[in-house]
BAFILO-57321 format. One record per residue (C-alpha): x, y, z. Coordinates in steps of 0.5 Angstrom, whole numbers, padded with zeros to 4 digits, always signed. Each point is the difference from the previous one (the first is absolute). Layout:
! BAFILO-57321
XYZ;...
This chain:
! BAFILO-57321
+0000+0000+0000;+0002+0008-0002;-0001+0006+0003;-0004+0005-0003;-0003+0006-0001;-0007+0000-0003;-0007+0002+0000;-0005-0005+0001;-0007+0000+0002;+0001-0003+0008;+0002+0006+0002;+0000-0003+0007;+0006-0004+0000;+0004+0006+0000;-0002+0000+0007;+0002-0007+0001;+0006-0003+0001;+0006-0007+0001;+0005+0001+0005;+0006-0005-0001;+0001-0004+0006;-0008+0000+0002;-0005-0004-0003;-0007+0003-0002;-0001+0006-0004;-0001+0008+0005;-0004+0006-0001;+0005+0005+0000;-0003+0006+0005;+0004+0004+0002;+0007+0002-0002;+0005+0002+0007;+0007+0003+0001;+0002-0007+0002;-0003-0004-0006;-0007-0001-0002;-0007-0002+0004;-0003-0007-0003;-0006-0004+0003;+0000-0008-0003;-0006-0001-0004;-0002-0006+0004;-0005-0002+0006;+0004+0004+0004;+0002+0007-0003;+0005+0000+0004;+0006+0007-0001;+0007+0000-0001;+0005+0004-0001;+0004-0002-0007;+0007+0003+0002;+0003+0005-0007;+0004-0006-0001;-0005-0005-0001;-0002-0002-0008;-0007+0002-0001;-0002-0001-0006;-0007+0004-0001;-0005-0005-0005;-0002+0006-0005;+0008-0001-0003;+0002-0007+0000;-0002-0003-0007;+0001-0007-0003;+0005-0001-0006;-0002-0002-0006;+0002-0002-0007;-0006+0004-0004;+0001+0007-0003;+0000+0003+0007;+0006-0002+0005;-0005-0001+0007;-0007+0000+0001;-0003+0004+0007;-0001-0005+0005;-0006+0004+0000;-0002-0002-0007;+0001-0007+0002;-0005-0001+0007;-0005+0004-0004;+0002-0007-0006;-0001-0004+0005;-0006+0003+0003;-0003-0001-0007;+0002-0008+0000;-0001-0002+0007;-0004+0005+0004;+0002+0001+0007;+0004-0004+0002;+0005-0005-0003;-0001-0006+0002;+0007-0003-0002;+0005-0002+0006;+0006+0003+0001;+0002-0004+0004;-0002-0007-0003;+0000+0002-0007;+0005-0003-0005;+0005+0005-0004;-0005-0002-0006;-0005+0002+0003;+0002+0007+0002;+0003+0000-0007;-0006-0001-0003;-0004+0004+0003;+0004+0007-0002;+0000-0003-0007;-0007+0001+0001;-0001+0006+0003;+0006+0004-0003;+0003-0004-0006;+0005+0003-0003;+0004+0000+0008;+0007-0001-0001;+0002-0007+0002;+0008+0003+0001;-0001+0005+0004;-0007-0002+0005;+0000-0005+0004;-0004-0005+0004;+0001+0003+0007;-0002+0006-0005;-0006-0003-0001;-0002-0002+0007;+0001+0007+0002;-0005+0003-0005;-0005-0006+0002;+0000+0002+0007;+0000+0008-0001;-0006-0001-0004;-0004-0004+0005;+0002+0005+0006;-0002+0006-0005;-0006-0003-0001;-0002-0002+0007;+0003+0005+0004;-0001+0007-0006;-0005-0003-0005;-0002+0007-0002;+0008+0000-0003;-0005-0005-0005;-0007+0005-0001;+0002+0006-0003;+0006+0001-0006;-0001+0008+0003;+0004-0001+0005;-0004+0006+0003;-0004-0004+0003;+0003-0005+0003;+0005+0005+0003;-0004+0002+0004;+0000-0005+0005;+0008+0002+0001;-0001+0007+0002;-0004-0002+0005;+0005-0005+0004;+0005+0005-0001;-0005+0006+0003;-0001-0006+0007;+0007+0000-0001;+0003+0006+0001;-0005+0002+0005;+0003-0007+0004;+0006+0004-0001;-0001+0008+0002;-0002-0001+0006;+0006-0003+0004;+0004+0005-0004;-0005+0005+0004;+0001-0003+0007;+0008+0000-0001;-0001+0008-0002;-0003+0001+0006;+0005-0004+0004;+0005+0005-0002;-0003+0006+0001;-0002-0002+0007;+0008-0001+0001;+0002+0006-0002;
């Protein structure tokens, strides 16, 4: 897989990312002096802080190469292919499934994918965001607008730097009394 930038009409997957290292996908919510603030699109929605130098990989850049006219396909393009072809889950296994299996199921959403350069874990890891996506933000799937998808985002970032802003006011007072 490449990274890229392109746009594409699942506008909120600039708003979701990978983080090496740590399994899942993350809303991105808040950049911070001391990296970035992500929540785990999971049942648990926990936070974290992501260091600035851990490698975040933001889902809107990252492609898939191919051997067509173009070099890389939007990984958005290819979960709105798959969308079409398998609804809203893949039921193929990851982790039960055979390196054909794999291999054929990217033949049939994207047919022209570079055999060479994309490999099987490739190919897991796109299975895998896509059912997360699709159960944990399946307005990503509803508008090519993006407009309208987006909206839920600005809502959690808003909750999120009203978390935040108010343990800043109390060390402002704290000062303020010390002085």
């Amino acid at each position: 897989m490449s990274e890229t930038v392109e746009s594409t009409g699942m506008d909120l997957l600039k708003e979701v990312a990978n983080v090496s290292g740590k399994p899942g996908l993350f809303r991105i919510l808040k950049p911070s002096r001391a990296g970035v603030i992500v929540e785990s699109l999971d049942g648990k929605r926990e936070k974290t802080l992501i260091g600035p130098t851990a490698r975040v990989s933001v889902l809107k850049d990252v492609s898939i190469f191919t051997d067509g006219a173009e070099e890389s396909v939007a990984l958005s393009d290819v979960f709105l292919k798959i969308r079409e072809i398998h609804g809203e889950e893949v039921t193929l296994s990851v982790k039960t499934s055979s390196d054909k299996e794999l291999i054929e199921f990217l033949a049939e959403v994207l047919p022209e994918f570079d055999r060479s350069k994309v490999y099987v874990s490739d190919i897991k890891k796109v299975i895998t965001w896509y059912n997360l996506l699709s159960k944990h933000i399946p307005e990503a799937f509803v508008a090519s607008e993006g407009e309208v998808a987006a909206e839920p985002v600005a809502e959690v970032a808003t909750e999120e730097e009203e978390v935040k802003e108010a343990p800043a006011k109390k060390a402002a007072k704290k000062e303020k009394s010390k002085a």
